[in-house]
N, CA and C atoms as an extended XYZ file, in Angstrom:
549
Properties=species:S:1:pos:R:3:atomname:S:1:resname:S:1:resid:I:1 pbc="F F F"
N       -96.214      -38.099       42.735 N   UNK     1
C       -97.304      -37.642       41.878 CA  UNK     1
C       -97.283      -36.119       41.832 C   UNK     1
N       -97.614      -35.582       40.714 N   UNK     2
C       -97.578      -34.103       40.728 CA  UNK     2
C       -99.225      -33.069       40.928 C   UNK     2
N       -98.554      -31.561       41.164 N   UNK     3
C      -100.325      -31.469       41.714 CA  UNK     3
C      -100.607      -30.973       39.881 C   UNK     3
N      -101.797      -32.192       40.281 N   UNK     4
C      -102.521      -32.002       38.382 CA  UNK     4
C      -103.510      -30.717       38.112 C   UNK     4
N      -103.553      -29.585       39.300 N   UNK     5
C      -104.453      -28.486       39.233 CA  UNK     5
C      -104.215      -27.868       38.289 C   UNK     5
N      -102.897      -27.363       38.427 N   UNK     6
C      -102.452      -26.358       37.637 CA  UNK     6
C      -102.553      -26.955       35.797 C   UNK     6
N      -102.054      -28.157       35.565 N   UNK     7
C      -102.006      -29.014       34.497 CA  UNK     7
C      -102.943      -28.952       34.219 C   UNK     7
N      -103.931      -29.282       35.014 N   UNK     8
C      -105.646      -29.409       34.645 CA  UNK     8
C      -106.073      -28.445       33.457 C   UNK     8
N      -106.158      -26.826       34.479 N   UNK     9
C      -106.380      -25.387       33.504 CA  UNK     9
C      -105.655      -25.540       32.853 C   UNK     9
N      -104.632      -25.684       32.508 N   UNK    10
C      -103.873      -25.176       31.110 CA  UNK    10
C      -104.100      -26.599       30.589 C   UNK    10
N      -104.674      -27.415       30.430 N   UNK    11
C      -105.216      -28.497       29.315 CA  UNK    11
C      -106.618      -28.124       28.617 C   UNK    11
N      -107.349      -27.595       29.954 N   UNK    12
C      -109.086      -27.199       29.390 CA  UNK    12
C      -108.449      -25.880       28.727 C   UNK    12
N      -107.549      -25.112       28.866 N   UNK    13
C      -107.851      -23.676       27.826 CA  UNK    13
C      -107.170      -24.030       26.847 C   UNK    13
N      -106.153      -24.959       26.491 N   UNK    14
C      -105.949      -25.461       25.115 CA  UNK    14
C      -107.101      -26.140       24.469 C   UNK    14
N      -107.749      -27.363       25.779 N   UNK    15
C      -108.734      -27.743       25.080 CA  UNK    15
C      -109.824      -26.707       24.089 C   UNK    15
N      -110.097      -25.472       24.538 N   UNK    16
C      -111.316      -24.817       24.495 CA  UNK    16
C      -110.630      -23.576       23.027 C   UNK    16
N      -108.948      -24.112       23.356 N   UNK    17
C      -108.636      -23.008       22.187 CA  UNK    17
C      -108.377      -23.825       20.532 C   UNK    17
N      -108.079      -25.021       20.629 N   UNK    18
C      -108.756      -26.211       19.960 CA  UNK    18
C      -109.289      -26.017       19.177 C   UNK    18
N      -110.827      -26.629       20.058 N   UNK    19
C      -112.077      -26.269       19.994 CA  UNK    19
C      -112.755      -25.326       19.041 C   UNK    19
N      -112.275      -23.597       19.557 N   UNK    20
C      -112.308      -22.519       18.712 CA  UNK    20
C      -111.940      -22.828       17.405 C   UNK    20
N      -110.545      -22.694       17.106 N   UNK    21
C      -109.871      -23.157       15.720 CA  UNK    21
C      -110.078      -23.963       15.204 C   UNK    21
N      -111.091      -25.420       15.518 N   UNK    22
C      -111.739      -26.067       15.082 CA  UNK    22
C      -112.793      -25.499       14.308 C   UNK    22
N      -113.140      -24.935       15.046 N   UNK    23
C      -114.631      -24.123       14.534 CA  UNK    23
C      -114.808      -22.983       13.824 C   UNK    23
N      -113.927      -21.933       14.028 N   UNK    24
C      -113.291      -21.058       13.027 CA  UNK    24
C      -112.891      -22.037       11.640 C   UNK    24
N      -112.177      -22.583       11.573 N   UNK    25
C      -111.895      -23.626       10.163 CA  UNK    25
C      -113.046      -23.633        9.296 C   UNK    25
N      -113.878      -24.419        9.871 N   UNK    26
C      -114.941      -25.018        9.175 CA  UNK    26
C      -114.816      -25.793        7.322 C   UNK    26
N      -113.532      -26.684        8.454 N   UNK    27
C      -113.351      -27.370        6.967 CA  UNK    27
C      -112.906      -28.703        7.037 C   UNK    27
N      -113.071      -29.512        6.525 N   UNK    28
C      -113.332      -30.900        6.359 CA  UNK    28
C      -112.533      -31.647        5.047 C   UNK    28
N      -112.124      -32.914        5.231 N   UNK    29
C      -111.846      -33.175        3.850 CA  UNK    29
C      -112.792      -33.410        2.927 C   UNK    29
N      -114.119      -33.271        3.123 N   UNK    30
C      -114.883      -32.999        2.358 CA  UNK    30
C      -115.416      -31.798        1.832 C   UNK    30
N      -114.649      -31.163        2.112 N   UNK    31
C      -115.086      -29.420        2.123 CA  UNK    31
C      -114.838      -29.587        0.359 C   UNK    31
N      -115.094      -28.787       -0.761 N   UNK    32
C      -114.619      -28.922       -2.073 CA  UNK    32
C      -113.692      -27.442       -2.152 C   UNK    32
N      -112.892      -27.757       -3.332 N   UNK    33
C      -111.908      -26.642       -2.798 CA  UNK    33
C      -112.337      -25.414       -3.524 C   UNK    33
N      -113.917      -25.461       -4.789 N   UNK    34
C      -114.289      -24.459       -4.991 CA  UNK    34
C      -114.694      -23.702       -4.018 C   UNK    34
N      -115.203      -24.517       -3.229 N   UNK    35
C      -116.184      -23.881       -1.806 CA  UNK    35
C      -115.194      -22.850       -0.762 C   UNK    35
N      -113.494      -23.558       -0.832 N   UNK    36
C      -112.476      -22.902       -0.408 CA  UNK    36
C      -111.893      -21.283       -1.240 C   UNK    36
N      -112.367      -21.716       -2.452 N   UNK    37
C      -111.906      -20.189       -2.999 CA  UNK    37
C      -112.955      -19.281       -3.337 C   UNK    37
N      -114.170      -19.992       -3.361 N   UNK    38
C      -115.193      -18.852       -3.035 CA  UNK    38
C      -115.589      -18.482       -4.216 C   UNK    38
N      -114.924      -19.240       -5.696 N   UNK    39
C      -115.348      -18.869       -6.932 CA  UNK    39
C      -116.533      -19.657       -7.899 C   UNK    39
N      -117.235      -19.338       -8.432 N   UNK    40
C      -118.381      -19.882       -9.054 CA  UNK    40
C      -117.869      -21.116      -10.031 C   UNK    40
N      -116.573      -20.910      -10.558 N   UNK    41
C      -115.893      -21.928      -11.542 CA  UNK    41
C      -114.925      -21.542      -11.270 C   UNK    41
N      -114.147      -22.566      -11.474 N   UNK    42
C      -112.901      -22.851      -11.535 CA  UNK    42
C      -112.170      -22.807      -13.009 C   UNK    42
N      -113.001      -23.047      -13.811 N   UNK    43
C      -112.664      -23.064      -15.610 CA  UNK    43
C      -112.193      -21.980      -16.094 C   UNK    43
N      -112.187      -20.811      -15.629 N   UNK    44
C      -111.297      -19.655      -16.098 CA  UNK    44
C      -110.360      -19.324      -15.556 C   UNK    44
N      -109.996      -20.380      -14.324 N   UNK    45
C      -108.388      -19.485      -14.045 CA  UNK    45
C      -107.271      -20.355      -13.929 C   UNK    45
N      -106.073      -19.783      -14.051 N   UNK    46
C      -105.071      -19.807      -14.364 CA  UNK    46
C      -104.789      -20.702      -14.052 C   UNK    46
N      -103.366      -21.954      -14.710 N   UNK    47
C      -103.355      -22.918      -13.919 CA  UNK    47
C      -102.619      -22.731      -12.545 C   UNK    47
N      -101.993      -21.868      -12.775 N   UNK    48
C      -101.072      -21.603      -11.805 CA  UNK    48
C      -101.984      -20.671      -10.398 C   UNK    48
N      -102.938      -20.381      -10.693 N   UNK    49
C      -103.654      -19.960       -9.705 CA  UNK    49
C      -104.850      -21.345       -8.801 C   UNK    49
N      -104.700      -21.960       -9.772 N   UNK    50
C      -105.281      -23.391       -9.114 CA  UNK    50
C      -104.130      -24.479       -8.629 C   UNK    50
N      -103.353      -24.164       -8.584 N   UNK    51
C      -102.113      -24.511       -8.536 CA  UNK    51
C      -101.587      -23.683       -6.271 C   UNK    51
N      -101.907      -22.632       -6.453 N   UNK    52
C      -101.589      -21.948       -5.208 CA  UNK    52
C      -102.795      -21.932       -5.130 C   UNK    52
N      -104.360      -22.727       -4.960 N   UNK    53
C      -105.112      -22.618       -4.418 CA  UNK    53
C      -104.869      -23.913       -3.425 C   UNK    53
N      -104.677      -24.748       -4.481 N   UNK    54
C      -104.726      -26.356       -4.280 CA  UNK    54
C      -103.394      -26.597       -2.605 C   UNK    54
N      -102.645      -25.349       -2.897 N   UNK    55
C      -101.449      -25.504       -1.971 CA  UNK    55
C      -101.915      -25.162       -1.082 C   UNK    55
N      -102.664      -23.964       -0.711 N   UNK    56
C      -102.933      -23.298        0.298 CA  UNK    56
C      -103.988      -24.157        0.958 C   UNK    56
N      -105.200      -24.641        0.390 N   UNK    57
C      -105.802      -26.117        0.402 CA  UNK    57
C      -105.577      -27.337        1.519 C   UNK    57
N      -103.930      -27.454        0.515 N   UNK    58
C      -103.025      -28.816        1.128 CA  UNK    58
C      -103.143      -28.085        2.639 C   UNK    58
N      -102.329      -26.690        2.623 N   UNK    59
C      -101.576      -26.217        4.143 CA  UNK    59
C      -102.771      -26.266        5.063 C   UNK    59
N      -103.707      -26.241        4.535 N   UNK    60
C      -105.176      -25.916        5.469 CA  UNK    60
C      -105.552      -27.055        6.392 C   UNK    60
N      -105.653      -28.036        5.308 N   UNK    61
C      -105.820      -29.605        5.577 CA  UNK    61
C      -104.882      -30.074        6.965 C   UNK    61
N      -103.398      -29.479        6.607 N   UNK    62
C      -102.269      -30.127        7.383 CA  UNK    62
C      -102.569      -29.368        8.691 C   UNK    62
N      -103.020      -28.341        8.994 N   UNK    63
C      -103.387      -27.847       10.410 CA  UNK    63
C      -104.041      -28.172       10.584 C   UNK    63
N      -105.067      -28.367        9.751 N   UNK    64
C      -106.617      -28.846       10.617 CA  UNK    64
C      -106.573      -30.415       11.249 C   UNK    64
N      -105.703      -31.255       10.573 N   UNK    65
C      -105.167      -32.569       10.999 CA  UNK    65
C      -104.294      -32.696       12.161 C   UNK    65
N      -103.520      -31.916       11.722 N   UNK    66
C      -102.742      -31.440       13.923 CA  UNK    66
C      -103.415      -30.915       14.677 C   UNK    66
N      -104.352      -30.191       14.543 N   UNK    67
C      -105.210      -29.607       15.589 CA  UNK    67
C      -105.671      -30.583       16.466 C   UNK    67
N      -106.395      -31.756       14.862 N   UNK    68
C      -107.307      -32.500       15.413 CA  UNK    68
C      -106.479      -33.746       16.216 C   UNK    68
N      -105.127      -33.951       16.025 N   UNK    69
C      -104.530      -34.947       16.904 CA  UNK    69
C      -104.118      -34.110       18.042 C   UNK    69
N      -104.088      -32.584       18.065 N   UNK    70
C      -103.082      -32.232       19.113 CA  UNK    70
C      -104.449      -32.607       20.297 C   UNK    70
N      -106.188      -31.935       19.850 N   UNK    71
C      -107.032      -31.917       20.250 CA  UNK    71
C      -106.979      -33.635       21.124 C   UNK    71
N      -106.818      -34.681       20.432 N   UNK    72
C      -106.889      -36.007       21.189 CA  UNK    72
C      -106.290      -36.343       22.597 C   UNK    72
N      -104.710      -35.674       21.917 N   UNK    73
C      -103.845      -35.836       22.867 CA  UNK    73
C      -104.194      -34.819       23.975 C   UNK    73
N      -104.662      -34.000       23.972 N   UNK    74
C      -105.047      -33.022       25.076 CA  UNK    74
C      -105.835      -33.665       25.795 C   UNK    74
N      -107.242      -34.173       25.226 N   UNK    75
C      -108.374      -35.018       25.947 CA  UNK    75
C      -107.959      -36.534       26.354 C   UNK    75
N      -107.333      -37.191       25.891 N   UNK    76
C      -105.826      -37.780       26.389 CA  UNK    76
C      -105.261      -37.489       28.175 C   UNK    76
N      -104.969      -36.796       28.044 N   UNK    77
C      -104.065      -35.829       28.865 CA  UNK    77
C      -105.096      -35.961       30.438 C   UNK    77
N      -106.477      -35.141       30.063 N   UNK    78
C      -107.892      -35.611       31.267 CA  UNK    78
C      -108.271      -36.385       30.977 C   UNK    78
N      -108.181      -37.306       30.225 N   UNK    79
C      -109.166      -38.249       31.163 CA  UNK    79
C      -107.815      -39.046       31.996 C   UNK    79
N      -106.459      -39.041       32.068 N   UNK    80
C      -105.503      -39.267       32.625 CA  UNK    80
C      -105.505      -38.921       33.835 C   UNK    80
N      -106.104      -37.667       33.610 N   UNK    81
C      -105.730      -36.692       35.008 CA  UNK    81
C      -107.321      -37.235       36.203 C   UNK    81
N      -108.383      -37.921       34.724 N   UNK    82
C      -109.818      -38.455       36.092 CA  UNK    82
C      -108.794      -39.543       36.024 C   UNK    82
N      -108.151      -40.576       35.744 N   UNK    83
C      -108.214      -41.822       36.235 CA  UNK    83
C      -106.705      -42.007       36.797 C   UNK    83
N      -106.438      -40.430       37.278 N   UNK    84
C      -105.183      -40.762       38.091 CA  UNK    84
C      -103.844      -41.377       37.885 C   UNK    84
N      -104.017      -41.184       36.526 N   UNK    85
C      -102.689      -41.881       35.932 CA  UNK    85
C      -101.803      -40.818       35.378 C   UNK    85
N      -102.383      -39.653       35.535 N   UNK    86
C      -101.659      -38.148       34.797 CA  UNK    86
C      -100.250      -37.934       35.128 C   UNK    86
N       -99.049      -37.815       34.371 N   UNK    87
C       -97.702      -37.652       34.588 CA  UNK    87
C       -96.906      -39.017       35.219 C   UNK    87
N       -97.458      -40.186       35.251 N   UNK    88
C       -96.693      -41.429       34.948 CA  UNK    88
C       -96.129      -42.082       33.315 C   UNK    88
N       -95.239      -42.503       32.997 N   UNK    89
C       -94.549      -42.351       32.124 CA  UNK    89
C       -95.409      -43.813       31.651 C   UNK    89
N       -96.024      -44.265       30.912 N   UNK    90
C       -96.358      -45.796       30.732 CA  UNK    90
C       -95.431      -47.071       30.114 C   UNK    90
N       -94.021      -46.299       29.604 N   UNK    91
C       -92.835      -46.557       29.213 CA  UNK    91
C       -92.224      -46.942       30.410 C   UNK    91
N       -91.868      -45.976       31.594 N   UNK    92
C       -91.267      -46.839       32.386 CA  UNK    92
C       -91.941      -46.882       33.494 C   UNK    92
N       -92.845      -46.506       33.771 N   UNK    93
C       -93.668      -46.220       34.462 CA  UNK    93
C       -93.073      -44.941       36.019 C   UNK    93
N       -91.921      -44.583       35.661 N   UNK    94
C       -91.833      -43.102       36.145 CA  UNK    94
C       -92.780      -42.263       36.252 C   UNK    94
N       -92.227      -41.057       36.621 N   UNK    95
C       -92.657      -39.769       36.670 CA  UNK    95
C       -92.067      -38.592       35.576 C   UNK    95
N       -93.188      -38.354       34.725 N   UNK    96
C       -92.977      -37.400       34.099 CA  UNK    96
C       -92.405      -36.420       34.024 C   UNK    96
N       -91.254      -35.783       33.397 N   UNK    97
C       -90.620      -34.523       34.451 CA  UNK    97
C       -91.594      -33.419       34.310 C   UNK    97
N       -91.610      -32.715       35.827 N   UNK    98
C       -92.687      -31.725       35.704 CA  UNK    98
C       -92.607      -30.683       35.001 C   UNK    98
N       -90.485      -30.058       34.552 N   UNK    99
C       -90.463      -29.282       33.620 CA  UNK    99
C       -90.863      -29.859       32.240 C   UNK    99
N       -91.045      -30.686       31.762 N   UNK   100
C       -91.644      -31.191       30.830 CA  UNK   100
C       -93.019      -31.059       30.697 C   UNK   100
N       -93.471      -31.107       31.446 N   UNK   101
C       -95.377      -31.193       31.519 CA  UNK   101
C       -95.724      -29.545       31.723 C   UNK   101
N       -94.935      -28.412       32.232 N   UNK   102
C       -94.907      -27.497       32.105 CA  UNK   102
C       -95.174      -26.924       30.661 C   UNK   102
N       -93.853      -27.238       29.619 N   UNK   103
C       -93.754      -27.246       28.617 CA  UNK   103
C       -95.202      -27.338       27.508 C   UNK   103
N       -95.228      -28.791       27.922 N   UNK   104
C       -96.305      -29.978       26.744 CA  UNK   104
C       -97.140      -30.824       27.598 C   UNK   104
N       -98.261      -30.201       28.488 N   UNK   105
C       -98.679      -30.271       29.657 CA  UNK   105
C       -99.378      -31.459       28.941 C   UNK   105
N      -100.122      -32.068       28.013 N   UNK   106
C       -99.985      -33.554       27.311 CA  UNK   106
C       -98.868      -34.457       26.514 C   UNK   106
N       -98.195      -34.112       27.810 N   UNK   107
C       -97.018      -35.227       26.897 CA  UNK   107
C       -97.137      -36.317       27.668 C   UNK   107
N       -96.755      -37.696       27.355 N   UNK   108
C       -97.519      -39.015       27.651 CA  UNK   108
C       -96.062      -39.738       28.390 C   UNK   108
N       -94.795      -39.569       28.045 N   UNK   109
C       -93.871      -39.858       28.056 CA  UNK   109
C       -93.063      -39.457       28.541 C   UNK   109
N       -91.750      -39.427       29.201 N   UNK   110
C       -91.160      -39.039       29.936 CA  UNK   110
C       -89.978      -38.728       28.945 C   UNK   110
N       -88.493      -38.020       29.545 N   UNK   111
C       -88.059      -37.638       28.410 CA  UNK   111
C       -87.308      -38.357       27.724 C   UNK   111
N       -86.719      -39.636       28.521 N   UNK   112
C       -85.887      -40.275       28.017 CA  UNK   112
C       -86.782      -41.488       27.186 C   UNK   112
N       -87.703      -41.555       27.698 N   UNK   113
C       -88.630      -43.207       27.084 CA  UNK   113
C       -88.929      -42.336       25.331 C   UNK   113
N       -89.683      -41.034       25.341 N   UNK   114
C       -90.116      -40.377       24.035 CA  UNK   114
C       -88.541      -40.514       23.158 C   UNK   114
N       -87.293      -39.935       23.562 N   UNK   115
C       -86.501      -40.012       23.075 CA  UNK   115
C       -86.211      -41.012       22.376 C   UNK   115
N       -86.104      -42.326       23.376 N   UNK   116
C       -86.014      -43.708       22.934 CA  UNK   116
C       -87.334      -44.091       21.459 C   UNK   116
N       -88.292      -43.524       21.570 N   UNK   117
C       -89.106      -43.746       20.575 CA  UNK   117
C       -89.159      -43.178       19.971 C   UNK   117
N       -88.378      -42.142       19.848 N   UNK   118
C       -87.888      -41.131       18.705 CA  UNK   118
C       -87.048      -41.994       17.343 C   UNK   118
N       -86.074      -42.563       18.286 N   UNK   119
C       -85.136      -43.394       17.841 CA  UNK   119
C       -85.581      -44.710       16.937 C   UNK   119
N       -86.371      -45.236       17.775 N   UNK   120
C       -86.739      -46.826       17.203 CA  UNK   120
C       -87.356      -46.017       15.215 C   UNK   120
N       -86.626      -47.026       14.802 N   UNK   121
C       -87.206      -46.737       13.217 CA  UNK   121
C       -87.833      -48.578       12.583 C   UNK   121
N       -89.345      -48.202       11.903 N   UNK   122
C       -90.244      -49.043       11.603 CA  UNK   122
C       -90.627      -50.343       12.688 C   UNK   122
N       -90.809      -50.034       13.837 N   UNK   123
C       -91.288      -50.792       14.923 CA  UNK   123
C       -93.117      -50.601       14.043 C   UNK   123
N       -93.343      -51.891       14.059 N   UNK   124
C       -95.267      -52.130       13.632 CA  UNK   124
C       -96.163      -51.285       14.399 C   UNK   124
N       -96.196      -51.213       15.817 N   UNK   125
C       -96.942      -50.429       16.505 CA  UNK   125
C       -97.270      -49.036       16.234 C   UNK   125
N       -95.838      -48.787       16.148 N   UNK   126
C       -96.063      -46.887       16.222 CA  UNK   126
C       -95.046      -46.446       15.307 C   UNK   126
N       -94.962      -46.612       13.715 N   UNK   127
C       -93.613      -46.289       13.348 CA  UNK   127
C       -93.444      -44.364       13.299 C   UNK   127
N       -92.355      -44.212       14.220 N   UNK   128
C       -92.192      -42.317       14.540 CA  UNK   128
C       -91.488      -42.100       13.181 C   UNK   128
N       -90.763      -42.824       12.939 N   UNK   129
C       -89.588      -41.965       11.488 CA  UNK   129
C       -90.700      -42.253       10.261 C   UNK   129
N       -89.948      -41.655        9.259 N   UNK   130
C       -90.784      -42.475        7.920 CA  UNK   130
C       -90.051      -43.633        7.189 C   UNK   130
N       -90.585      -44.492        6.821 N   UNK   131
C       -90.004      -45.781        6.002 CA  UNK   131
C       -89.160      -45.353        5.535 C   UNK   131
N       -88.542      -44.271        4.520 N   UNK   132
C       -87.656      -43.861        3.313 CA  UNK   132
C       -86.323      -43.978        4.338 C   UNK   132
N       -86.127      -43.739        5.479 N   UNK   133
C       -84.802      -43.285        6.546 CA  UNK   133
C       -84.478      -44.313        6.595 C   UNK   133
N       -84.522      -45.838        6.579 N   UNK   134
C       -84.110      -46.724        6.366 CA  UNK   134
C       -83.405      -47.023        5.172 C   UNK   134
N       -83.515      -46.544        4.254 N   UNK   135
C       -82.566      -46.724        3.128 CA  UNK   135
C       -81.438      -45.793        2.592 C   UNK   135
N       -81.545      -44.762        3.230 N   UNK   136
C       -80.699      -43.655        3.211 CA  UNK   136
C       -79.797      -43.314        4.533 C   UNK   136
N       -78.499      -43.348        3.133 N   UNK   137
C       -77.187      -43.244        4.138 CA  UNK   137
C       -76.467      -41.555        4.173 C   UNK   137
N       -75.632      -41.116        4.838 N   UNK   138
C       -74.897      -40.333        4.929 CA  UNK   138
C       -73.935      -40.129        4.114 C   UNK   138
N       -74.153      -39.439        3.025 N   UNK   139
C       -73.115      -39.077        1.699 CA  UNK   139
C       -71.827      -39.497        2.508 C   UNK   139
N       -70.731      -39.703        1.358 N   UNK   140
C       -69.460      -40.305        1.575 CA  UNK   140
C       -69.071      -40.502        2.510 C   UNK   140
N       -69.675      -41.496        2.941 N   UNK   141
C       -69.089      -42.186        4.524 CA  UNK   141
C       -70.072      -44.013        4.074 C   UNK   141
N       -70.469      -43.968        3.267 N   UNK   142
C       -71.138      -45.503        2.724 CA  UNK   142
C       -69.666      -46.360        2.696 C   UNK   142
N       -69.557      -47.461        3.469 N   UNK   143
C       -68.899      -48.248        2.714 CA  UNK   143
C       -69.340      -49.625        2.044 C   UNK   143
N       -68.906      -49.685        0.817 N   UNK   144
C       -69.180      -50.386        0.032 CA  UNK   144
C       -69.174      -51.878       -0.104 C   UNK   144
N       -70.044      -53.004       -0.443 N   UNK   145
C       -69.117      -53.874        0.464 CA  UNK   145
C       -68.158      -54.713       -0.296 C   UNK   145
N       -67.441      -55.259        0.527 N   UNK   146
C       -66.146      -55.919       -0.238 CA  UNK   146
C       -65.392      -54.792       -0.573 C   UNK   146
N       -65.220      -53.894       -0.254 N   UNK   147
C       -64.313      -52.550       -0.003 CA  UNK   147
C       -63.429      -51.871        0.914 C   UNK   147
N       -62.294      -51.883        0.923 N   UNK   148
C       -61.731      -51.146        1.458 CA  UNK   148
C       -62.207      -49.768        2.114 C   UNK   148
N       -62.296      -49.078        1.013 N   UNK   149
C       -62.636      -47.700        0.677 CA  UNK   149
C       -64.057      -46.889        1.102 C   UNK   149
N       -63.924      -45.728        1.174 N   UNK   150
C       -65.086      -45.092        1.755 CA  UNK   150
C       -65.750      -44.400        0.202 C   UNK   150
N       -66.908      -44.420        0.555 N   UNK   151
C       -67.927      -44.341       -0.774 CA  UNK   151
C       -67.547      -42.508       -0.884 C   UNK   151
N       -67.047      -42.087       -2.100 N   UNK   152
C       -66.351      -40.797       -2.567 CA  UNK   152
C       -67.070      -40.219       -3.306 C   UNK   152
N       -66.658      -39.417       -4.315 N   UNK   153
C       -66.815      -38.498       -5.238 CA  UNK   153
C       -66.555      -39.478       -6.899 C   UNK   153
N       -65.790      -40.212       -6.744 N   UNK   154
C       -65.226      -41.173       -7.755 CA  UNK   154
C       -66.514      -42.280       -7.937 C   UNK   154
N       -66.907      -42.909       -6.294 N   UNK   155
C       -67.835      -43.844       -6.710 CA  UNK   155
C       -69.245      -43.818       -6.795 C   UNK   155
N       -69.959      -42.408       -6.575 N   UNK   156
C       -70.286      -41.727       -7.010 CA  UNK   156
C       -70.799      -41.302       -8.425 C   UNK   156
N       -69.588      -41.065       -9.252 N   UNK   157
C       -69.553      -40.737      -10.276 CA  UNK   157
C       -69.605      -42.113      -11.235 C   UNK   157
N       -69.281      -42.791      -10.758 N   UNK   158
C       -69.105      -44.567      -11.796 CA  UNK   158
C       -70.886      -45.093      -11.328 C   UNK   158
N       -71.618      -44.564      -10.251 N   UNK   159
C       -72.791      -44.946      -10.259 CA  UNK   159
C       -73.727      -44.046      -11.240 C   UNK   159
N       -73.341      -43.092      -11.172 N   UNK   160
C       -74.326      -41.997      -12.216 CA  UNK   160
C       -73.950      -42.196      -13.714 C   UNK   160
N       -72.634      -42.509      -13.822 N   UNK   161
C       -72.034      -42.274      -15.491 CA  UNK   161
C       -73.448      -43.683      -16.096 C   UNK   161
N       -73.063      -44.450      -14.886 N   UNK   162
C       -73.745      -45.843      -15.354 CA  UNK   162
C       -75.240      -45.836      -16.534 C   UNK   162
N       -75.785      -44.759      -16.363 N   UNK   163
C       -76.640      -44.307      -16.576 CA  UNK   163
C       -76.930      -43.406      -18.222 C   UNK   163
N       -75.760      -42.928      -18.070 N   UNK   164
C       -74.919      -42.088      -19.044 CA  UNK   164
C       -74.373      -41.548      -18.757 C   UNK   164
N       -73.442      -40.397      -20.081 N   UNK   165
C       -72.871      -39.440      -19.989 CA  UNK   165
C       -72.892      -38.647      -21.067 C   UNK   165
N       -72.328      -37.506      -21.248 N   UNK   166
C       -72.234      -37.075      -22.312 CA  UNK   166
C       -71.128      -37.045      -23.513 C   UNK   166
N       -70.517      -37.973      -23.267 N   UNK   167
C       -69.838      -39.383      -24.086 CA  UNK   167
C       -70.536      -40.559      -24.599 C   UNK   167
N       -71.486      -40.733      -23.880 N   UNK   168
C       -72.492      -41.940      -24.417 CA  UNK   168
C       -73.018      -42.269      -25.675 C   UNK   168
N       -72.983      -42.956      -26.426 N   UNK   169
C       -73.278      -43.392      -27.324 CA  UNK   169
C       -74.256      -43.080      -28.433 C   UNK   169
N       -75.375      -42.659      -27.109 N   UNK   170
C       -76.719      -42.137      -28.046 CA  UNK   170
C       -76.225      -40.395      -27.792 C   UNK   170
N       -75.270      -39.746      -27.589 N   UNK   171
C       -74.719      -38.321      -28.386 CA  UNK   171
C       -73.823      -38.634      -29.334 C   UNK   171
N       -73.454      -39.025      -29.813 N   UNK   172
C       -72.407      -39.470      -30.685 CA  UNK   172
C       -72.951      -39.649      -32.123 C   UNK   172
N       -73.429      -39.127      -33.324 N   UNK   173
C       -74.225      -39.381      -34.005 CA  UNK   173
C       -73.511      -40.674      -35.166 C   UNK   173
N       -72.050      -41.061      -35.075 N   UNK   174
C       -71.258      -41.963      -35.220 CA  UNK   174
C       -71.739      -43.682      -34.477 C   UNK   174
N       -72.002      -43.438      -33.465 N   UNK   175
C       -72.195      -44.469      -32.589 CA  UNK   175
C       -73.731      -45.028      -32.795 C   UNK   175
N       -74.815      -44.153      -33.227 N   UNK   176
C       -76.268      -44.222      -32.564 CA  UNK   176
C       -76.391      -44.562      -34.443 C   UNK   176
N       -75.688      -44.141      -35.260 N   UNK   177
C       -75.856      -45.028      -37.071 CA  UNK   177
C       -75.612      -46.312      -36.739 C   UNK   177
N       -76.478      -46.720      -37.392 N   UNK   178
C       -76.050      -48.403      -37.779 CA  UNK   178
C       -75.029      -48.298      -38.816 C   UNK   178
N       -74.542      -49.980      -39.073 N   UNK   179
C       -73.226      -49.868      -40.385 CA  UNK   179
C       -73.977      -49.779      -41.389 C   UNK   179
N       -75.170      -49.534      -42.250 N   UNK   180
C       -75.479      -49.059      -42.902 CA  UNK   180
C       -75.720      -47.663      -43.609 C   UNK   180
N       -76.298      -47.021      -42.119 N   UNK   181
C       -76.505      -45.587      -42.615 CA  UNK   181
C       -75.131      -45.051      -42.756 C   UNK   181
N       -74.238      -44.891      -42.292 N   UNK   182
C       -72.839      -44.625      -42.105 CA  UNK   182
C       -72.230      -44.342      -43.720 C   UNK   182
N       -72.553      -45.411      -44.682 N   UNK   183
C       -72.442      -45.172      -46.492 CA  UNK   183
C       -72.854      -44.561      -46.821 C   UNK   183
């Protein structure tokens, strides 16, 4: 078991720095985003200035949403440390490495079990990757099936032409006449 003193303080002053930046924010997804730019209307400006409001907005949102999970996982972290379970791995039930907890003094996992769940892609419980990584392969190295051959530049190109080209039919103002207009 490791001594959880030191772990302790440096969890409450993240906790408490959190906390702060929580509160400094003062923003919500209910916040409105006129209320964010501080302007009486929105109807006179630019789109493109509602455009980099709306972004800056988004970026606001996306910290204030990690804060608020990093905030869990911190409080996470003590009540671990009251019920004596602080720096056991619940994966394998190891010991946390302490240079690790040094690091990410709420990390839950040890390094090889997090790794391992790094890895797992669309497990129901906890999916870590995103759905889309499952369908996407590593440019020319696909092989195809019933193929010899490694997916190229050639096959590739017979998947996109498929689509068109600029040979295709509808450029061709020959091809896109019916046998009528053509007289």
């Amino acid at each position: 078991m490791h001594d959880v003193g030191e772990f302790a303080r440096q969890l409450q002053e993240e906790r408490q720095r959190l906390f702060l930046s929580l509160e400094q924010e003062g923003i919500t997804r209910q916040t409105a985003l006129k209320e964010g730019i501080q302007e009486l209307s929105v109807v006179d400006n630019h789109p493109a200035d509602s455009g980099s409001e709306l972004f800056e907005r988004s970026k606001d949102l996306a910290f204030h949403s990690k804060n608020i999970k990093m905030l869990k996982e911190v409080e996470g972290a003590l009540q671990r440390i009251a019920e004596g379970k602080y720096g056991i791995c619940p994966g394998c039930t190891g010991l946390v490495e302490r240079e690790r907890l040094k690091v990410l003094p709420q990390a839950l996992y040890c390094t090889a079990c997090q790794k391992h769940r790094e890895l797992q892609v669309g497990e129901e419980r906890s999916p870590v990757r995103p759905v889309e990584e499952r369908h996407l392969f590593p440019p020319f190295e696909r092989i195809l099936a019933g193929e010899s051959h490694r997916y190229g530049e050639e096959s590739a190109w017979e998947e996109v032409a498929r689509y068109g080209t600029a040979s295709s039919p509808q450029d061709t103002p020959e091809e896109m006449a019916g046998p009528d207009e053509l007289e």
